[in-house]
C-alpha positions as CSV (number, residue, x, y, z in Angstrom):
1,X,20.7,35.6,-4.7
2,X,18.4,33.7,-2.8
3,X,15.4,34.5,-4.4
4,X,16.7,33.5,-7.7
5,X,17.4,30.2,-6.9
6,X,13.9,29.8,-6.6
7,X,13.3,31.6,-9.6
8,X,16.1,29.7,-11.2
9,X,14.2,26.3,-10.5
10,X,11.3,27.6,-11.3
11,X,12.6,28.2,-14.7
12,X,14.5,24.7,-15.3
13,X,10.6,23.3,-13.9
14,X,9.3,24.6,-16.9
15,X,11.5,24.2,-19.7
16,X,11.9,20.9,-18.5
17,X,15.9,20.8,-18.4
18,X,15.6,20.6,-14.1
19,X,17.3,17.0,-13.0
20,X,15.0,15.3,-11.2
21,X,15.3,12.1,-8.7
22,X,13.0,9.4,-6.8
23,X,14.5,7.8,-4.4
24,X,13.1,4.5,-3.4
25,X,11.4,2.8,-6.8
26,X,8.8,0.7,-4.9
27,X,4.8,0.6,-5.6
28,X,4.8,4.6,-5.3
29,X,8.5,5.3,-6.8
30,X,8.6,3.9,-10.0
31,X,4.9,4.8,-10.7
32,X,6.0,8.2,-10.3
33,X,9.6,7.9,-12.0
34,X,7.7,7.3,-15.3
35,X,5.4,10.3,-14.8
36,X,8.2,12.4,-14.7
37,X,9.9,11.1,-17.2
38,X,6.9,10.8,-19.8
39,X,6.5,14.7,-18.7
40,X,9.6,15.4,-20.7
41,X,12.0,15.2,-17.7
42,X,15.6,13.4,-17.1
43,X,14.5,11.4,-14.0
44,X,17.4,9.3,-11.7
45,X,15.6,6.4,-9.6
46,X,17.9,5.8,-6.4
47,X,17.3,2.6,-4.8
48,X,19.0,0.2,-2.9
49,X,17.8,-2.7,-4.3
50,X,20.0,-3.9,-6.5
51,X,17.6,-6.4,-8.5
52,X,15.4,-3.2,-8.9
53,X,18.2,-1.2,-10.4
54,X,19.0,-3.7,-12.8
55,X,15.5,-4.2,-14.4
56,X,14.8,-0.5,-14.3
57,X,18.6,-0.1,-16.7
58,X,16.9,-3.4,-18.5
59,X,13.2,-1.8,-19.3
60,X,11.4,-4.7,-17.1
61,X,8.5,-3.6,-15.4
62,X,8.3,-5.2,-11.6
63,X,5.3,-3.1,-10.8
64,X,1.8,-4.1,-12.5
65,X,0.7,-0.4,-12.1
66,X,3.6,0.5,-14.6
67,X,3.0,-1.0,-18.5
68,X,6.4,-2.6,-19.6
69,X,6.2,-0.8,-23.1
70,X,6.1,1.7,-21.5
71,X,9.4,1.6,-19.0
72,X,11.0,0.0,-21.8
73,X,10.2,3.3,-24.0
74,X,11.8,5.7,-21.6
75,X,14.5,3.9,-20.5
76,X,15.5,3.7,-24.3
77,X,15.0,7.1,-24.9
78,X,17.7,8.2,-21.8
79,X,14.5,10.2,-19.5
80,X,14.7,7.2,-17.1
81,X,17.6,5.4,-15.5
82,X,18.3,4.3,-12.1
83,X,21.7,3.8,-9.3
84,X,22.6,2.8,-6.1
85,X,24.7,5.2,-5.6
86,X,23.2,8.3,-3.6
87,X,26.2,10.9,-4.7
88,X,24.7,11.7,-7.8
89,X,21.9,13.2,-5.8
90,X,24.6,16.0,-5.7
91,X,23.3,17.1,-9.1
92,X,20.4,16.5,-8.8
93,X,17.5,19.6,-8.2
94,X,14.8,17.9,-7.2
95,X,14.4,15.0,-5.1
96,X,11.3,13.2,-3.7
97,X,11.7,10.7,-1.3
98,X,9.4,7.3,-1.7
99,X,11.0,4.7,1.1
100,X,8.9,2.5,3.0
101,X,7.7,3.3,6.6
102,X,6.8,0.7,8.3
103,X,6.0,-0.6,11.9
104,X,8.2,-2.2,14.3
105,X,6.8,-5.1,15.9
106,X,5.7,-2.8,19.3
107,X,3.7,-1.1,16.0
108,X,5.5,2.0,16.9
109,X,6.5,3.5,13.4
110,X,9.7,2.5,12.4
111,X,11.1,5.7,10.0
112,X,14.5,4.5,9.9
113,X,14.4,4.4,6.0
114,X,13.1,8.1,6.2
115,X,16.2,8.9,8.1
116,X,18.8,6.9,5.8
117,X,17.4,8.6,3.0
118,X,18.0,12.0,4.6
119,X,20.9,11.7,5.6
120,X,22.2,10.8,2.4
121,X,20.3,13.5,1.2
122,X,22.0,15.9,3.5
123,X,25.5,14.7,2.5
124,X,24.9,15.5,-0.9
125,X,22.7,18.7,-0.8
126,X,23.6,21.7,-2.7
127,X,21.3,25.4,-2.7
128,X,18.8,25.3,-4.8
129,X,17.1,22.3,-4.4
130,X,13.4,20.9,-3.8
131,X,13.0,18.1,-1.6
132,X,9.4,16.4,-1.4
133,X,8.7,13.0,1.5
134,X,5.9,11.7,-0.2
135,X,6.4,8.3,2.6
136,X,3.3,8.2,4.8
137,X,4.5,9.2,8.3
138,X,3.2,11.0,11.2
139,X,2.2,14.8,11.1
140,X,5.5,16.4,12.3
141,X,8.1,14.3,10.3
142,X,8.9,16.7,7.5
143,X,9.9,19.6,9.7
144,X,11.5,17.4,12.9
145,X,13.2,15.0,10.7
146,X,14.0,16.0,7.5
147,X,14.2,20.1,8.1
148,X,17.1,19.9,11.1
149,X,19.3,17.7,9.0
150,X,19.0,19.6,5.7
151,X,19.6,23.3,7.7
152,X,22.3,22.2,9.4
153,X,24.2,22.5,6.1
154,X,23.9,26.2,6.8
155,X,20.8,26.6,4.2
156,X,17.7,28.5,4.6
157,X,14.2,27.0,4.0
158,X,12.4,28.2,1.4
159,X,15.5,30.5,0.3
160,X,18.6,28.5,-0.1
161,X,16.4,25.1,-0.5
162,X,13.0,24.1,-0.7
163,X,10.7,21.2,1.5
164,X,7.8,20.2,1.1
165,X,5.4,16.9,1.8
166,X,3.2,15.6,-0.7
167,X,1.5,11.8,0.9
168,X,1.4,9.2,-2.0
169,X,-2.3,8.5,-2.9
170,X,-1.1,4.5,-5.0
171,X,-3.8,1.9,-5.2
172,X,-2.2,-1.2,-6.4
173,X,-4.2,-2.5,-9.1
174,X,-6.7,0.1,-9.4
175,X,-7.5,0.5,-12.9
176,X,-9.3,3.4,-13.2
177,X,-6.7,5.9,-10.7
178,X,-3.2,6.5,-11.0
179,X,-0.5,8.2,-10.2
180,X,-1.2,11.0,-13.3
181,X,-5.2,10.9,-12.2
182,X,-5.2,11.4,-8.6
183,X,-5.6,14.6,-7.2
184,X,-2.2,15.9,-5.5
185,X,-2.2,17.0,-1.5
186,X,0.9,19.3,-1.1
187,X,2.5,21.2,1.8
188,X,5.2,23.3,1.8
189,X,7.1,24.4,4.9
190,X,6.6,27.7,3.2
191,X,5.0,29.4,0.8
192,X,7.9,29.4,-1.7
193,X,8.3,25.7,-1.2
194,X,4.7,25.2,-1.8
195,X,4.9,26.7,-5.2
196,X,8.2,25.5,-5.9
197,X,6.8,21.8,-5.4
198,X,3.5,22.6,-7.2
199,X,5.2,23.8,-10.0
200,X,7.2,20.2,-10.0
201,X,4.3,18.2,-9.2
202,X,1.8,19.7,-11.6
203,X,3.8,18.2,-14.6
204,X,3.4,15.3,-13.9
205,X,-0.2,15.1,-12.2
206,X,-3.9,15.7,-13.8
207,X,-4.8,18.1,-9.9
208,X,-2.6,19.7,-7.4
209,X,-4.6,20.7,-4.0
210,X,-2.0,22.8,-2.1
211,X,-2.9,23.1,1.8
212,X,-1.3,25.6,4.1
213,X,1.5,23.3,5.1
214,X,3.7,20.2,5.9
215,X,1.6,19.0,8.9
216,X,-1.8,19.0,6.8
217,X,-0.8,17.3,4.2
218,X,1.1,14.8,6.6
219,X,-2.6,14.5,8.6
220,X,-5.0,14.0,5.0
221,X,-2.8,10.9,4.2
222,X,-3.5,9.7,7.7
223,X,-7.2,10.8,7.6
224,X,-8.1,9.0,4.7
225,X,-6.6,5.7,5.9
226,X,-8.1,5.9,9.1
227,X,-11.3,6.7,7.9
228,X,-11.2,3.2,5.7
229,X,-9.7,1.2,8.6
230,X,-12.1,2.5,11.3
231,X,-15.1,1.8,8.2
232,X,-13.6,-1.6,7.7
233,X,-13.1,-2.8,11.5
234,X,-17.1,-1.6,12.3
235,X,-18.6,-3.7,8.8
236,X,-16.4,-6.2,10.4
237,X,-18.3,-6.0,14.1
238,X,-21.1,-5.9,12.2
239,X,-20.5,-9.6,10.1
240,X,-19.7,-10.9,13.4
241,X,-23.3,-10.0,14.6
242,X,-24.9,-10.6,11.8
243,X,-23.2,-14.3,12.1
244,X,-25.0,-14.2,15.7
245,X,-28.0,-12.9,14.6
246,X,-28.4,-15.8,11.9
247,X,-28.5,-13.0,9.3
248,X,-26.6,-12.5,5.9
249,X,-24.5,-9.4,6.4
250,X,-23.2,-9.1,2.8
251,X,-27.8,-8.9,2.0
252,X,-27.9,-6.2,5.0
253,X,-24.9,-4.5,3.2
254,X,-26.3,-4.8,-0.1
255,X,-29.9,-3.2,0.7
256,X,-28.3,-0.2,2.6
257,X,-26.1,1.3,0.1
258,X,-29.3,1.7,-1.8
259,X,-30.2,5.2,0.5
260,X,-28.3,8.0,-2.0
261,X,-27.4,9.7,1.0
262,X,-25.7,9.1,4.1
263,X,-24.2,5.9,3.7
264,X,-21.3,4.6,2.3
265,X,-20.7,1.0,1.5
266,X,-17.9,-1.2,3.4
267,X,-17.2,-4.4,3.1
268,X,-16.1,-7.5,5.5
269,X,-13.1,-9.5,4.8
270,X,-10.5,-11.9,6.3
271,X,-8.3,-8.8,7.9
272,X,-6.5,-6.0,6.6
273,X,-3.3,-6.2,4.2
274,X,-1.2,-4.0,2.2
275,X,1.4,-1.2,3.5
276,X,-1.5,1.7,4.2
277,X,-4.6,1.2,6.0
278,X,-3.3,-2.1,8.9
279,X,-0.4,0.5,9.0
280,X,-1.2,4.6,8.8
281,X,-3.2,4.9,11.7
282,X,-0.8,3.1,13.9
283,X,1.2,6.2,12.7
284,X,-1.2,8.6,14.0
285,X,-2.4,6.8,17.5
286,X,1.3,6.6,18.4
287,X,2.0,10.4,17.7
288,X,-1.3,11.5,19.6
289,X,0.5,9.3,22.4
290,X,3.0,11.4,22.3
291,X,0.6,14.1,23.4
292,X,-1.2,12.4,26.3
293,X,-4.1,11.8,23.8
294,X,-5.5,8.0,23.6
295,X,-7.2,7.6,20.1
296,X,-9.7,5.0,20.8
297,X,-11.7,4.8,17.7
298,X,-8.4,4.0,15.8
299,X,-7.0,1.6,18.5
300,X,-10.8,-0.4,18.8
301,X,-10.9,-0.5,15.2
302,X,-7.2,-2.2,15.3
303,X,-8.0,-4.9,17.3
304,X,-11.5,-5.9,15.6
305,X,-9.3,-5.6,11.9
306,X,-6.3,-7.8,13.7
307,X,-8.9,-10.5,15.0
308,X,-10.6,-11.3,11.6
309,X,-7.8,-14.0,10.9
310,X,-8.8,-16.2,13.8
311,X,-12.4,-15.4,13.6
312,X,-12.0,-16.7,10.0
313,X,-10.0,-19.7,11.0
314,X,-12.9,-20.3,13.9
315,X,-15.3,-20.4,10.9
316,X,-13.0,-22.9,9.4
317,X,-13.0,-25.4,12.5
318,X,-17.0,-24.7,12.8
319,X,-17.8,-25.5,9.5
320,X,-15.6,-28.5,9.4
321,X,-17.2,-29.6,12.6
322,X,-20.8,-30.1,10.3
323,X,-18.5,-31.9,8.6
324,X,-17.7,-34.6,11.2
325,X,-14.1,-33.5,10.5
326,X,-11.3,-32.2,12.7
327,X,-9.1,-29.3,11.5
328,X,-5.8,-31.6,12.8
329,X,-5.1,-33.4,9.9
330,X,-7.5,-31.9,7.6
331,X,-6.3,-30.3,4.0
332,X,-6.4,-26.3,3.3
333,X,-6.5,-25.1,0.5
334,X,-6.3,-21.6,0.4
335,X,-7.5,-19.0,-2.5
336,X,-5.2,-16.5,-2.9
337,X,-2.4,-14.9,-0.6
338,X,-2.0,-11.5,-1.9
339,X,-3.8,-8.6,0.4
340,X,-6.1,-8.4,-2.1
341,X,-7.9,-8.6,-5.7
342,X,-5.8,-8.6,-8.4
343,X,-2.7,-7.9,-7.0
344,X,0.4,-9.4,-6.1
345,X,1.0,-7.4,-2.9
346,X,1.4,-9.9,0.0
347,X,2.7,-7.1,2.2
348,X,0.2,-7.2,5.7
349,X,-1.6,-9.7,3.8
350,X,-4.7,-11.5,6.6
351,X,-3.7,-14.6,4.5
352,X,-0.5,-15.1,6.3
353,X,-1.6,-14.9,9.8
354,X,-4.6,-17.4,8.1
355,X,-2.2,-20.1,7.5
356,X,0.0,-20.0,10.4
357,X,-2.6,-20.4,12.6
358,X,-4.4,-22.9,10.5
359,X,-0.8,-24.7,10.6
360,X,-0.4,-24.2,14.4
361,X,-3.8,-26.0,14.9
362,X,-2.6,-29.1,12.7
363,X,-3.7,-28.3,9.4
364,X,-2.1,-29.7,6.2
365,X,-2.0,-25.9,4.4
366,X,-1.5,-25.4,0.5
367,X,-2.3,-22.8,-1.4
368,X,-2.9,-21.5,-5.2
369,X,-1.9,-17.7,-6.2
370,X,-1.9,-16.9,-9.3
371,X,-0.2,-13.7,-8.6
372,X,1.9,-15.4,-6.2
373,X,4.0,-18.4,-7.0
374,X,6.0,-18.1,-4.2
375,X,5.6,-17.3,-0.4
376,X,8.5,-16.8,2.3
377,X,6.3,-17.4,5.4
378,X,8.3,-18.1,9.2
379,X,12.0,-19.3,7.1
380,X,9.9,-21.6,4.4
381,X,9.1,-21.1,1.2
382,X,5.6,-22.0,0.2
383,X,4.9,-22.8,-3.1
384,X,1.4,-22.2,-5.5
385,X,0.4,-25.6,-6.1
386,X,-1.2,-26.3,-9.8
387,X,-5.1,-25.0,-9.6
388,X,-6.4,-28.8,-10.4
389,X,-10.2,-30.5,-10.1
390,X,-8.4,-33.0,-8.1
391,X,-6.8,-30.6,-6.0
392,X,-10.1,-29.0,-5.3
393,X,-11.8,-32.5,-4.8
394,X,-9.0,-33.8,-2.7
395,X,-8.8,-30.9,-0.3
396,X,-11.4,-31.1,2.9
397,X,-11.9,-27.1,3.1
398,X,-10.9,-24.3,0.3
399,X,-10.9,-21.1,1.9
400,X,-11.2,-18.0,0.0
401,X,-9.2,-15.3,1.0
402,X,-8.6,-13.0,-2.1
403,X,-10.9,-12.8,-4.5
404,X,-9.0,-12.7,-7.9
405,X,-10.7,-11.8,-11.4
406,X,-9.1,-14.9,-12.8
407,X,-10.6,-17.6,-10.3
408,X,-13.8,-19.9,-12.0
409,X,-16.0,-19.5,-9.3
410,X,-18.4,-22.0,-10.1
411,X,-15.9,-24.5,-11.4
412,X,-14.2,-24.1,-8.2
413,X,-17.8,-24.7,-5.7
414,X,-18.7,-27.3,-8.4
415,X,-15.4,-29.0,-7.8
416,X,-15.0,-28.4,-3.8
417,X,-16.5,-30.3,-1.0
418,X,-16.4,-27.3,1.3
419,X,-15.8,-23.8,1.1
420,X,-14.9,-20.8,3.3
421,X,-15.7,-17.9,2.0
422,X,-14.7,-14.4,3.0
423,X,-15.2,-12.6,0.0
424,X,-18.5,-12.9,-0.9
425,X,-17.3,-14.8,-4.4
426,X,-20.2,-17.8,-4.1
427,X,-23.4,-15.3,-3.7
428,X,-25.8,-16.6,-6.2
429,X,-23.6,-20.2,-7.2
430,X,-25.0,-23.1,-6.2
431,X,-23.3,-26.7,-6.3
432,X,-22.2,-29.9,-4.6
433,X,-20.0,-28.2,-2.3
434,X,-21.3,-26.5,1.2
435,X,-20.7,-23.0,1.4
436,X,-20.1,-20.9,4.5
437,X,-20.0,-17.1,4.3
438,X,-18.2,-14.7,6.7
């Protein structure tokens, strides 16, 4: 009996009649909602946002990654629809879990939503059923957290229902990759699961690369983002020196990613910002903690990544110094909030930690997104002012933080009397204003 509820899934996989559910419709839900759903499925989005719910029922795109045509198509046609309400999960025969995992403030990962989810998940559970955590987490998670919880229902792994982890791989904003066109990690707890998910994931996705199980696929996610933040926080040490040195690290940067081999290009900024690299490897140093092990590359390259903001405001006060002008009193204007290009993720954003301290020091701080018209920062709500000449003539320092498409670059240093720039946006432009480069 066992065996053909896999084969049983198996079956509904293919002729498309299997029900299948995302729960969480965030950056990496809804993305992959509408995968499903254009793959000829009947997909339920469970999410406890309420607002969410409602423009998912309404066709309205909230996430740039997913077209509104598009949404609006599906949700027209019946394939997509969403709830609050996690008993229908109860018919559901596959689930894959998208909830946030972020860090608590002692940046020990906080997998509370993880939990909620399964729980809920466990309440409603019937035999037969695929579950797939796709929420980066530490290695361990899938068969610690979720496994226990689902088992104690009296089911089997792999014969009475199926786990697996499969990390998402989104790029907000990333034109060229999405969720269809990036290649697929997958784990199953076993072998059955692993082709049970496959099968599921396969539909909906160009590549599958299955790996040999749960905690692999748990430790890829984390490699990748480790490997960028660890990248990231030594081309940071190394603008820092090259500031020192009197040299131009974004020249130094330019000439070495000429060698075809052996080099990789990475790029300084003013911190790091969205949900995955500031945040995965905080996942995998605590873990490794957990085993006596102290992960120093990852913890060293933490603390260059969480100084950039003040080393950026320091550049600030310096450059307003040649100025002959304090930064008390002194108007900010900063260039874009969002974490970066394009986007209008403000999640980990360096920005915010930018303007606080630039407001703790006495600064008069505005700002222009226009990604972002609003900004909850510390119980205020910041507004984007109007992108003006005489806002850019009136202000005493515009600092570049995000380096948006849609920004004039030489309007905005022919209109500006100083600018800080941390993206590398005024290489080549010349004009009235001075120009200081991280």
């Amino acid at each position: 009996m066992s065996q053909d509820m896999g084969e049983r899934l198996l079956a509904r996989i293919s002729n498309r009649t299997a029900r299948v559910s995302v729960v969480g419709l965030g950056y990496v839900g809804l993305p992959l909602a509408v995968e499903f759903a254009k793959a000829g499925f009947r997909v339920v989005g469970l999410e406890v946002d309420q607002r969410k719910v409602e423009q998912v029922w309404a066709g309205q795109s909230y996430i740039p990654d997913v077209p509104q045509a598009e949404l609006d198509a599906l949700v027209a046609e019946g394939l997509l629809t969403a709830t609050m309400d996690y008993s229908m999960l109860a018919e559901m025969d596959t689930i894959s879990i998208c909830v946030p995992t972020p860090l608590r403030k002692s940046k020990d990962p906080d997998i509370s939503y993880i939990v909620a989810a399964t729980e809920g998940i466990a309440r409603y559970s019937h035999p037969g059923q695929l579950v797939v955590l796709e929420s980066t987490t530490y290695p361990g998670t899938t068969e610690e957290v979720i496994l226990p919880r689902i088992r104690a229902n009296g089911y089997r792994v792999g014969q009475d229902f199926f786990l697996a982890f499969s990390p998402e791989r989104v790029d907000p904003g990333n034109k060229r990759y999405g969720t269809r066109n990036t290649p697929k990690i997958i784990g199953g707890v076993t072998p059955r699961c692993l082709e049970i998910a496959c099968a599921l994931y396969q539909t909906a996705v160009d590549a599958i690369v299955p790996v040999s199980s749960t905690r692999v696929a748990e430790m890829v996610k984390l490699l990748e983002n480790t490997f960028r933040a660890v990248n990231i926080g030594l081309v940071n040490e190394i603008a820092i020196m090259c500031d020192k040195l009197g040299i131009d690290v974004w020249e130094v940067i330019e000439a070495a990613k000429t060698k075809p081999f052996g080099f990789m290009p990475f790029y300084p900024g003013p911190g790091l910002g969205g949900h995955c690299i500031p945040i995965d490897p905080n996942y995998l140093s605590w873990k490794l903690k957990t085993l006596n092990y102290h992960a120093r590359f990852i913890e060293l390259a933490g603390e260059i990544n969480s100084a950039m903001p003040l080393y950026v405001v320091s550049k600030t006060i310096d450059a307003l110094n040649e100025l002959r002008k304090p930064l008390n009193g002194s108007q900010v204007l900063v260039l874009g909030v969002a974490y970066k290009r394009d986007v209008k993720d403000v999640r980990e954003s360096p920005a915010l930690d930018i303007i606080r301290l630039l407001k703790e020091k006495g600064a008069q701080v505005a700002y222009h997104d226009p990604y972002v018209p609003e900004l909850p920062l510390d119980g205020e709500v910041l507004t984007s002012v109007e992108l003006k000449r005489s806002v850019l003539s009136e202000a005493d320092c515009v600092l570049v933080t995000a380096d948006h498409s849609l920004y004039d670059w030489p309007w905005v240093v022919a209109n500006s009397r100083l600018v800080v720039d941390t993206r590398n946006v005024t290489q080549g432009i010349h004009g009235k204003a001075t120009i200081v480069r991280l």
